[in-house]
N, C-alpha and C positions, 0 to 999 in steps of 0.2 A: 154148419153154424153160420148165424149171420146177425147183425145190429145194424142198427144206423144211430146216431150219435152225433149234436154239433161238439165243433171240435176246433183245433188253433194248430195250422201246420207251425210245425215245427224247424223240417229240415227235409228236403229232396233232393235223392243223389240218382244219377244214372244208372238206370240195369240194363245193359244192353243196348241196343240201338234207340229203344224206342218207347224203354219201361223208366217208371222213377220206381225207387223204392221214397216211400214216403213215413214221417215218423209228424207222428198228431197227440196234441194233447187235448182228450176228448171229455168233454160233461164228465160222462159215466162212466167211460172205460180206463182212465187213468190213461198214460204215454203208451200208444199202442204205432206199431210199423204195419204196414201195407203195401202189396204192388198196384201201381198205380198202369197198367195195360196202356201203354197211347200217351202217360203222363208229359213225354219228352216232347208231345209236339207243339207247333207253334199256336194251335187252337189250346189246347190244357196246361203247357206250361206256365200261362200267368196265375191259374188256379192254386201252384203248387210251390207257393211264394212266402219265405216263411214272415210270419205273423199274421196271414190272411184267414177269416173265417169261413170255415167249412160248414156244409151239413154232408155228415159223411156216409157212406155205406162198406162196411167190412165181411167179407165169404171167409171160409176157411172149413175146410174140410174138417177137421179137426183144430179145438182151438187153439194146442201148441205150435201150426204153422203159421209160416205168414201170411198166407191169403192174401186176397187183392180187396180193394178197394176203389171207389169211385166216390168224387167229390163234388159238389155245390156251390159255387163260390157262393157266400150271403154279405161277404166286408173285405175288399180288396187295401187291407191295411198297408201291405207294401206298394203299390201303385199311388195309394194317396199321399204319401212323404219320399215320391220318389226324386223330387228336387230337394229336400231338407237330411243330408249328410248324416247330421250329427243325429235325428228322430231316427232316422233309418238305421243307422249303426245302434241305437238303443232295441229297436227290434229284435236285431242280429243279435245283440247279446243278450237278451230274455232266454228268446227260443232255445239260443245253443246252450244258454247255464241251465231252461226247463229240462231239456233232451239230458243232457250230461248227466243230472244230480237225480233225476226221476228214478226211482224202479221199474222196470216195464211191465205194463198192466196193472198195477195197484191201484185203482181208484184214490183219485186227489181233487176231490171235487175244488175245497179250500184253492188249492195253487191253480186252478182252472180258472176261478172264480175273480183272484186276485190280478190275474196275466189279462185274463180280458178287461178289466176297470185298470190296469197298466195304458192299454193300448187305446183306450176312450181318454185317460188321463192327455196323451199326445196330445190332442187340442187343444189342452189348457197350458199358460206359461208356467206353472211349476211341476210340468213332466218329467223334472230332473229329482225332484224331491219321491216325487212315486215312484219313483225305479228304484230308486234307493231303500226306499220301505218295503216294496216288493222283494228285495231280495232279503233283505235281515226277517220280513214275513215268511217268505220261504223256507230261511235258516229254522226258523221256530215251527214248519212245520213236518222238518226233518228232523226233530228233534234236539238241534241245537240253539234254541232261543235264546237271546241275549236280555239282562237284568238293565234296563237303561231310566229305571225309574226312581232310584235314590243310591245312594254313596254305598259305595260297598264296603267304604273304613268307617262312615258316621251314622249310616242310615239314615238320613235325610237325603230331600230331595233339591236341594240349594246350590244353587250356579256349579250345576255340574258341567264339568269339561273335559274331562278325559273316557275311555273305556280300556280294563285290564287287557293283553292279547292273550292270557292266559284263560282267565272267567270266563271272561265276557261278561264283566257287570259293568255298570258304569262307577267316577272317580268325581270326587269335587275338586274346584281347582285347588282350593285351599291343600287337602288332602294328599292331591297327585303335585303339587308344582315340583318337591324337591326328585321325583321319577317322571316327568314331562317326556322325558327322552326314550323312554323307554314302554310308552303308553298309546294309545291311540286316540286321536283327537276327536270325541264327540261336535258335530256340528250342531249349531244351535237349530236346527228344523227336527231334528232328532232327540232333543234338549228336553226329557220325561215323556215323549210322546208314542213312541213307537216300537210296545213292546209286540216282540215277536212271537210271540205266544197265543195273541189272538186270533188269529189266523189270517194268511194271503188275502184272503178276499177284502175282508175290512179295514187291514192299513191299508193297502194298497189304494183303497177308495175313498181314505177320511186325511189325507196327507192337505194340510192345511197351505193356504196359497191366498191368490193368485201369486208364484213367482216370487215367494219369500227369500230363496236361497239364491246366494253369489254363486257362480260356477267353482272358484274354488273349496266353498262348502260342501259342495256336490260332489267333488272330487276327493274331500275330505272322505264325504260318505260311502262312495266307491271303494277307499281303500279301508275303511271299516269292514262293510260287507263281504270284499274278495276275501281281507286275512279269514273270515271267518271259514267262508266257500271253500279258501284251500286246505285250512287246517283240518275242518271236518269231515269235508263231503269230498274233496280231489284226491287230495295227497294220502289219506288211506287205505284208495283203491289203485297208489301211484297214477293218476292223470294229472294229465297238467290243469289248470284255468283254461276253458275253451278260449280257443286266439279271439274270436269275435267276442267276446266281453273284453282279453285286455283291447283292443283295438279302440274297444269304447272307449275305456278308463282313460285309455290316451289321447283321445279323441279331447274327451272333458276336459282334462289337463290342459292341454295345449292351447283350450277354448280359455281357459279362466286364467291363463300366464298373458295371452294377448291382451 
């Protein structure tokens, strides 16, 4: 069996001396793994760099094995913020929360679609705001999309500022002040905009900017999205938050207390 398929590496680990196993989020084939023959050397390892766009080709005897694979670079996304920390660690935590939360082989055209307008978004000052979409986009395209468009106690859509951690609807302030403590705090770039039901590809590409959000709103939205990541998608398969997302989350944090 065989395909070729552009694609968004994800994550390369060593096999052996001189092989990667390589795991791609591809157009058409959904999160698919690969040996990557020669992957580990110093001509192919920059190819096999996660967030870098592929044009890939997958063999496989039969389709339940792994088969190998061979890649294209066509967008060296991690060489190009390999001075910018905090873009590059936002990389590291897409790929790892795409690989983690994905089913393997399911076609996701949607979260394909969303992850590459993620990684075009990097150029722009408000890359913080699409990361952020992108993953409550992802949530809703797992199934768990969040209500962030009117009050869940008034139904209206009026200076909301909270989200339930139980729903996942959104709160008005009026409604949430005397549960503040106990609620999640809606940031204002999030504020009726970003419901997660319409799929990865179009929040992730209509997040309004240039650079509208503080860091600690971004951080705010960080910890929106994780509660949700772990609630639904981690902790009921017991894993943990891949480390390279919290690293981000920390990352931001740290950015928006300075």
């Amino acid at each position: 069996m065989e395909w070729t398929d552009d694609a968004i590496v994800l994550s390369a680990r060593r096999h052996g001396e001189s092989s990667l196993v390589v795991q791609l989020l591809t157009a058409e084939h959904g999160r698919h793994a690969g040996l990557a023959r020669g992957g580990a050397s110093r001509r192919q390892m920059p190819v096999y760099q996660p967030g870098n766009e592929v044009r890939s080709t997958w063999r496989g005897r039969i389709a339940e094995h792994l088969g190998t694979l061979t890649a294209e670079l066509q967008a060296g996304r991690a060489g190009q913020w390999i001075g910018d920390p905090l873009r590059l660690a936002g990389i590291g935590a897409a790929c790892a929360v795409a690989e983690a939360s994905l089913p393997e082989r399911a076609p996701a055209p949607a979260v394909y679609r969303g992850l590459m307008a993620l990684l075009e978004a990097l150029e722009r000052e408000d890359w913080g705001e699409a990361y952020v979409a992108w993953e409550i986009a992802l949530l809703g395209e797992l199934g768990f999309g969040l209500d962030l468009e009117r009050c869940a106690a008034t139904g209206r859509n009026d200076r909301l500022a909270y989200v339930s951690p139980k729903s996942g609807r959104a709160v008005s302030l009026s409604a949430g002040e005397p549960y503040a403590d106990r609620l999640l705090r809606l940031p204002d770039f999030l504020n009726g905009g970003a419901d997660a039901g319409t799929g990865a590809g179009t929040v992730a590409g209509t997040v309004a900017g240039p650079g509208t959000a503080s860091w600690p709103d971004i951080a705010d939205g960080l910890k929106l999205s994780g509660h949700f990541l772990e609630r639904h998608v981690f902790a009921p398969h017991d894993r943990p938050v891949p480390p390279a997302r919290q690293r981000f989350a920390d990352k931001i944090e740290r950015t928006g207390a300075a």
